[in-house]
C-alpha positions in Angstrom: 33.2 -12.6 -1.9 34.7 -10.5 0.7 32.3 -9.0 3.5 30.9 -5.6 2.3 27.8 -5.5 -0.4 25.8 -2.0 -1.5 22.7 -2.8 -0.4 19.8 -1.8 -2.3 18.2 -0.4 1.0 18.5 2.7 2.9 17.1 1.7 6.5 19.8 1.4 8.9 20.0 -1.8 10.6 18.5 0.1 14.4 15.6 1.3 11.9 14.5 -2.3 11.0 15.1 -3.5 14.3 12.7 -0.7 15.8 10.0 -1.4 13.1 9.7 -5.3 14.2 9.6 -4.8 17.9 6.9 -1.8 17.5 4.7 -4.3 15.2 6.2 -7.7 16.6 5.7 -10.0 14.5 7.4 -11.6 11.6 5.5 -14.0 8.9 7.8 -16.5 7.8 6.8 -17.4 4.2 7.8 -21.0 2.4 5.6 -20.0 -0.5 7.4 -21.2 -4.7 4.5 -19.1 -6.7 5.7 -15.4 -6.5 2.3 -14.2 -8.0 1.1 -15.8 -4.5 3.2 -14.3 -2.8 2.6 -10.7 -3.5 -0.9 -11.1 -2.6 -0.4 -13.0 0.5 1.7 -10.0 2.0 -0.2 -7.6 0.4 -3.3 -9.5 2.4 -1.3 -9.9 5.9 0.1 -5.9 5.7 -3.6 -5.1 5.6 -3.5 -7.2 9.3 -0.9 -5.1 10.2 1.9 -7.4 9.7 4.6 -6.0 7.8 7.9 -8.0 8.4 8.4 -11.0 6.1 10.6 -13.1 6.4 11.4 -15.3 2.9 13.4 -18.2 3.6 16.5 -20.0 1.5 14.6 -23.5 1.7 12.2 -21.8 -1.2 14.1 -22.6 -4.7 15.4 -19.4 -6.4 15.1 -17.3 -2.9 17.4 -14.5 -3.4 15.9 -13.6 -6.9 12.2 -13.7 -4.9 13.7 -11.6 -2.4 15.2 -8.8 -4.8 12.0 -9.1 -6.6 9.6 -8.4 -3.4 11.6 -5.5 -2.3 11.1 -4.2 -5.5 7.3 -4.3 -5.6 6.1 -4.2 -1.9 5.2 -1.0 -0.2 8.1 1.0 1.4 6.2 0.1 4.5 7.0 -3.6 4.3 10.5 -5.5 5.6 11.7 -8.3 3.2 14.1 -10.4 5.4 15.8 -13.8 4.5 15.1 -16.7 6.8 17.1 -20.2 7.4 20.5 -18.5 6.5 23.2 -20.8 7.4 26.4 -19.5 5.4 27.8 -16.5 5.6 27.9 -16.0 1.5 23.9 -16.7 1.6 23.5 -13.8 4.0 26.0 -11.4 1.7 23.9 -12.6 -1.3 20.5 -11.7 0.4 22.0 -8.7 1.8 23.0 -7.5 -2.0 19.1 -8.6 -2.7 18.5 -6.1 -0.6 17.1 -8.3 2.4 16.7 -5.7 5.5 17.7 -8.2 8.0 19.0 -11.9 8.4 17.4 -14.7 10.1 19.3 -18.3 10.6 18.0 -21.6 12.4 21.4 -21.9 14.3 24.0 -19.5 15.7 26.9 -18.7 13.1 29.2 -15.9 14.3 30.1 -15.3 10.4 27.1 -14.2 9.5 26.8 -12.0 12.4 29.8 -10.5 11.0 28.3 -9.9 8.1 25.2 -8.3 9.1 27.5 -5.7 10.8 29.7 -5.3 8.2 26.5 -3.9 6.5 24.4 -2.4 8.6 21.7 -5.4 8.4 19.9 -6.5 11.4 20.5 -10.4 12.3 18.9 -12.9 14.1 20.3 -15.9 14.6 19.0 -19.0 16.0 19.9 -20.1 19.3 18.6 -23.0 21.6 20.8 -23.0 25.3 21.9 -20.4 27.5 25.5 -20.5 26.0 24.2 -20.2 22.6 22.0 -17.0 23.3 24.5 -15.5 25.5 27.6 -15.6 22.6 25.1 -14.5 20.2 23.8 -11.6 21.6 27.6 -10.7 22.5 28.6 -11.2 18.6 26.5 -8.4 17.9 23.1 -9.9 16.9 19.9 -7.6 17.2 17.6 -9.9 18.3 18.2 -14.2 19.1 15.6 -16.3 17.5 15.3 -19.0 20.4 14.2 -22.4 18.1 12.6 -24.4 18.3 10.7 -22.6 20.8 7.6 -25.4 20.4 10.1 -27.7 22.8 10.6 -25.3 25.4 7.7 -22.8 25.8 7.2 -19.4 27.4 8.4 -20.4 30.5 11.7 -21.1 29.2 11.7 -17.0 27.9 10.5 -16.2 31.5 14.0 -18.5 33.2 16.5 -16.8 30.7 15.1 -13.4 31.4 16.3 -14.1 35.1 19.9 -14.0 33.9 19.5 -11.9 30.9 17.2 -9.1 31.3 18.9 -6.7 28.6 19.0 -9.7 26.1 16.0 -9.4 23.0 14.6 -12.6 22.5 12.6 -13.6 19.2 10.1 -17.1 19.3 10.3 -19.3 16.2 8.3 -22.7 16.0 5.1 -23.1 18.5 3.9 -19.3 18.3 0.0 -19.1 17.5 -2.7 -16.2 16.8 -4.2 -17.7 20.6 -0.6 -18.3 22.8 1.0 -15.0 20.5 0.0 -13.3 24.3 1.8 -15.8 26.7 5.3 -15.1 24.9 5.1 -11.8 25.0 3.9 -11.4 28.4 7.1 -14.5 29.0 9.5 -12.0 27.5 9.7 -12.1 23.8 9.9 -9.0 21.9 8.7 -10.1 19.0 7.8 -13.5 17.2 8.2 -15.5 14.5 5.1 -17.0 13.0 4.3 -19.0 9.9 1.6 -21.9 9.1 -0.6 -20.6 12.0 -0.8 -17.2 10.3 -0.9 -18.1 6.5 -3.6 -20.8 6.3 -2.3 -23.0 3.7 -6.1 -23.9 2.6 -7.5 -20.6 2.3 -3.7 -19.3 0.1 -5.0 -22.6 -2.3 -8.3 -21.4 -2.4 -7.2 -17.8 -3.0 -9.5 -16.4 0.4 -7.0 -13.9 1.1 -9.0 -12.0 3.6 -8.8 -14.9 5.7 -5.0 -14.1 6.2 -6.1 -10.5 6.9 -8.4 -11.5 9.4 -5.9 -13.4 11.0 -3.0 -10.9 11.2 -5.3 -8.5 12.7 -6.4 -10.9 15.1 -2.9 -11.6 16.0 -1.3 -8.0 16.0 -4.2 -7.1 18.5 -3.2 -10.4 20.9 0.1 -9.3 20.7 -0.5 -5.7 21.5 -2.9 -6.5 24.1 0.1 -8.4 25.9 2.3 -5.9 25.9 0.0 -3.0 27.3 -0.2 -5.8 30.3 3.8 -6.1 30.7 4.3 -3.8 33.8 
């Protein structure tokens, strides 16, 4: 497979990029049961949360993927989350996946995001690691885990790094969503904190709605305070 696919969508890969930072957040969704799944983003979009990020650790992800961009709103962003190879990002880019999210830093799939016009976030722990990202060409650096280092880590990196976007994944909550963003983060990545597992089982799904708005509003409350 060499490294060009025709995508399925027509946002260009700033476009995505400019719709996550103006909402900031990103639901990352584990969920098997696709019927689930359309009404859990259906319920979070009605938060105000509209990026979703489906990752590869769910069995038969790609096909969920092409099947969610088919039937969401035009208003929503399916991404792919924990991509590790770059074939895994060219088959979710075909899918039609509007950006690229990996736990670790591969310069391949970078590559391949560009190639393509897809926005991609890779994950990157150290200094070094967000540094050669971000000079690969990646849109935004998921720092993870962020639960072992905390905002104040976003606040030291920004020191050296002030032009570099940086993306929370592991630790983020509806209640600390504030202290990254005033830390630094442009955006964050969110998942069990958001989607309350019990209330999904039980089928509540304006708990999740309750939630995302409760969130979106901590997060925009930060940022009106960043000077």
């Amino acid at each position: 497979m060499d490294g060009k696919v025709i995508k399925r969508t027509s946002m260009s890969r700033k476009e995505v990029v400019e719709q996550i930072i103006s909402t900031g957040v990103i639901a990352v969704i584990r969920l098997k049961d696709a019927q689930h799944l359309s009404k859990v983003i259906e319920a979070i979009r009605l938060g105000g949360v509209k990026s979703i990020e489906i990752t590869m650790t769910v069995p038969n992800a790609v096909d969920i993927i092409g099947e969610m961009i088919r039937s969401v709103p035009s208003d929503v962003l399916i991404g792919a989350g924990s991509v590790t190879e770059k074939n895994n990002a060219l088959d979710v880019i075909k899918a039609g996946a509007k950006f690229v999210v990996g736990p670790v830093l591969n310069l391949d799939i970078i590559a391949a995001c560009r190639d393509n016009d897809v926005a991609c976030m890779p994950g990157c722990f150290s200094p070094t690691e967000i540094l050669l990202g971000w000079n690969a060409g990646a849109d935004i650096i998921k720092v993870f885990p962020a639960t072992s280092l905390g905002p104040k880590y976003f606040k030291d990196i920004a020191g050296p790094f002030p032009h570099i976007r940086l993306m929370p994944t592991g630790g983020v909550t509806i209640e600390n969503v504030g202290d990254w963003v005033l830390a630094g983060a442009v955006a964050v990545g969110i998942g069990s904190d958001l989607l309350d597992k019990k209330a999904i089982e039980e089928e509540r799904y304006e708990v999740l709605t309750e939630r995302a708005q409760r969130l979106i509003k901590n997060f925009q409350e930060a940022k009106k305070n960043i000077a």
